[in-house]
C-alpha positions as CSV (number, residue, x, y, z in Angstrom):
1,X,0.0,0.0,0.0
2,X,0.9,3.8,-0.4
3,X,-0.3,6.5,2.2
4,X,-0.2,10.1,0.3
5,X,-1.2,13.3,2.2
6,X,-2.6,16.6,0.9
7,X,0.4,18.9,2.2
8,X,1.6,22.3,2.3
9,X,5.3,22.9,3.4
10,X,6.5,26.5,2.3
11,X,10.1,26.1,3.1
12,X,12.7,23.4,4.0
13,X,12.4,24.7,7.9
14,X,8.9,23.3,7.8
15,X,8.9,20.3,5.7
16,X,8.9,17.1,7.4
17,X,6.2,14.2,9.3
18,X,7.0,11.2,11.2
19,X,4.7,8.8,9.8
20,X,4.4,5.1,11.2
21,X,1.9,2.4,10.7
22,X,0.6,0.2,13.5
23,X,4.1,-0.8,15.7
24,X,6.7,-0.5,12.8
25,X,9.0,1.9,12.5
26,X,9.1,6.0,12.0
27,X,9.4,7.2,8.7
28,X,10.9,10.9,8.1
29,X,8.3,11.9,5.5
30,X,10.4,14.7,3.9
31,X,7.5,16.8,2.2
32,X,7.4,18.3,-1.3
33,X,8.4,22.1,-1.0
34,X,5.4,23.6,-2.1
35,X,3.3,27.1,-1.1
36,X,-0.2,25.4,-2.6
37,X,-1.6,22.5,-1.1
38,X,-0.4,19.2,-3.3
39,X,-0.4,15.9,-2.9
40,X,2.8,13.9,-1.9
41,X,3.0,10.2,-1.2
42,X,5.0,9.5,2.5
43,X,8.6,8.7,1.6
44,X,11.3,8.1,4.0
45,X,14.2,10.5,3.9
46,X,17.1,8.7,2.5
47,X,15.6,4.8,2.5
48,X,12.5,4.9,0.9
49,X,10.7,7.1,-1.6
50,X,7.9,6.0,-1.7
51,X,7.6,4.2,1.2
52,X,5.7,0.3,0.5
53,X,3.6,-0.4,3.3
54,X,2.4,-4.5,4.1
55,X,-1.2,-4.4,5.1
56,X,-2.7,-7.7,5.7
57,X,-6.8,-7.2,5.8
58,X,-7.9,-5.7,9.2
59,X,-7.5,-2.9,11.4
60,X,-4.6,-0.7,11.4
61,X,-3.4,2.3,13.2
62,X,-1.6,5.2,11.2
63,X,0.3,8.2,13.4
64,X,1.3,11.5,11.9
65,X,3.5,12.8,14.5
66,X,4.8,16.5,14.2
67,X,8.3,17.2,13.3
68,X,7.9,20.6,12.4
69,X,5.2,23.4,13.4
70,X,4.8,24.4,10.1
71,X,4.0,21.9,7.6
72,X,0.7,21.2,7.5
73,X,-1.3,18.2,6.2
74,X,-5.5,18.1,5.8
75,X,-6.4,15.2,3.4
76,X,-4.9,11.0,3.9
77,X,-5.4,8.8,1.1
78,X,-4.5,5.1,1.5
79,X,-4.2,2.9,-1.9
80,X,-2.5,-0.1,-3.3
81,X,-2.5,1.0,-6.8
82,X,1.1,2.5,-7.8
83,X,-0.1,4.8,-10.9
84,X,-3.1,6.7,-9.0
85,X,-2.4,10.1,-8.7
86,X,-4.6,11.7,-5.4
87,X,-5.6,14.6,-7.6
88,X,-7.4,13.0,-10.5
89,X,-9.2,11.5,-7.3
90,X,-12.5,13.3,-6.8
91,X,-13.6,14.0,-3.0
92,X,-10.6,12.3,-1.9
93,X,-10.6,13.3,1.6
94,X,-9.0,12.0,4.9
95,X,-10.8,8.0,6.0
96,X,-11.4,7.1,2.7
97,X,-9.7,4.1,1.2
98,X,-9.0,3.8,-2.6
99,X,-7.9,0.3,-3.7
């Protein structure tokens, strides 16, 4: 799967998330430089861009944890499909799944 997030980071002082899903590991989502809000799929600085995450079918927890107080994030959009691009997705908002 691939967790993208409608984002807005306005300089490289206020760019970055830790992401992590259920118990693995942080991952330093460095965030696309960008004064409009845009859509950027969690990556994690210097490892993985984009980050691949295993879901088996069932419950699981994802945490957005602050890194810096000025990049900001208002949509999540969770899909295993590698070519779809959040934008062309209409009403994609945060909760909704897109397989």
């Amino acid at each position: 799967y691939f967790l993208w997030g409608r984002v807005q980071a306005r300089n490289t002082n206020d760019d970055s998330f830790f992401v992590k899903v259920d118990d693995d590991a942080d991952n330093l989502w460095m965030v696309a430089i960008g004064e409009q809000w845009h859509w950027d799929t969690v990556n994690d600085r210097d490892i993985a861009d984009p980050v691949r995450f295993a879901l088996n079918e069932g419950v699981h927890t994802i945490r957005i944890k602050l890194r810096e107080d000025g990049t900001e994030l208002d949509a999540m959009l969770l899909t295993n499909d590698p070519n779809l691009v959040p934008g062309d997705v209409e009403g994609a908002a945060e909760n909704q799944v897109h397989p």
